[in-house]
C-alpha positions in Angstrom: -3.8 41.9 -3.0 -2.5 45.1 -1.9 -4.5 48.6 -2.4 -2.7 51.4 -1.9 -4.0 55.1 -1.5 -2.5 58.6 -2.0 -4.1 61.6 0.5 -3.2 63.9 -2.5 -4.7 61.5 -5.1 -8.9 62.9 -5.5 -9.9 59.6 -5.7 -8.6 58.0 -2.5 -11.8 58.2 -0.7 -13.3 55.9 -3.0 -11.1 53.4 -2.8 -10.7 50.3 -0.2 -9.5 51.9 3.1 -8.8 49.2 5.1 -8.0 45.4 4.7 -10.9 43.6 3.8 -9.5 40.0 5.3 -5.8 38.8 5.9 -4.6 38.6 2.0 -5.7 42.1 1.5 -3.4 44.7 2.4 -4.2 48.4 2.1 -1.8 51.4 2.5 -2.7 54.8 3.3 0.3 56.9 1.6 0.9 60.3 2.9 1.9 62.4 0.0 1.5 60.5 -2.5 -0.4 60.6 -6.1 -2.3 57.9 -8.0 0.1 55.1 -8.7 3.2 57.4 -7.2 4.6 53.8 -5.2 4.4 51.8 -8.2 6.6 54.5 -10.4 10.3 54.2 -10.6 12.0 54.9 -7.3 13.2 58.3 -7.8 15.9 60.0 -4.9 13.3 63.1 -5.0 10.2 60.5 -3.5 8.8 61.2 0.2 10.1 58.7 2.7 6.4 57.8 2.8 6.2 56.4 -0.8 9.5 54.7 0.3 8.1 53.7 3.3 4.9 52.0 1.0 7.0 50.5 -1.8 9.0 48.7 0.9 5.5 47.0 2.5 4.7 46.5 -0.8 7.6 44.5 -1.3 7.7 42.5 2.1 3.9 41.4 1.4 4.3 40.5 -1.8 7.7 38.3 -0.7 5.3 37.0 2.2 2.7 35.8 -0.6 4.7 34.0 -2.6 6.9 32.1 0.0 
């Protein structure tokens, strides 16, 4: 399980903010929205939503193998 957070999304500080054990990942995304990493990739995105959708994508792979 991955949770990801945005600083500019309002509702960040209600949402998990660390990982609760080791199949629970959480991401703390620097200028970045509600759901912003799990949009299209767009050329226009912060390197730090780039940054996120690649962990995203590396723990996911790591999950399935």
């Amino acid at each position: 399980m991955i949770f990801s957070n945005g600083d500019l999304d309002p509702w960040h500080a209600g949402g998990v903010t660390f990982d609760l054990n080791d199949s629970c990942k959480t991401l703390y995304i620097e200028n970045s929205a509600h759901h912003f990493d799990l949009r299209e990739p767009n050329e226009a995105d912060p390197d730090t939503v780039k940054e996120a959708r690649q962990q995203e994508i590396e723990w996911v792979a790591k999950f399935i193998d």
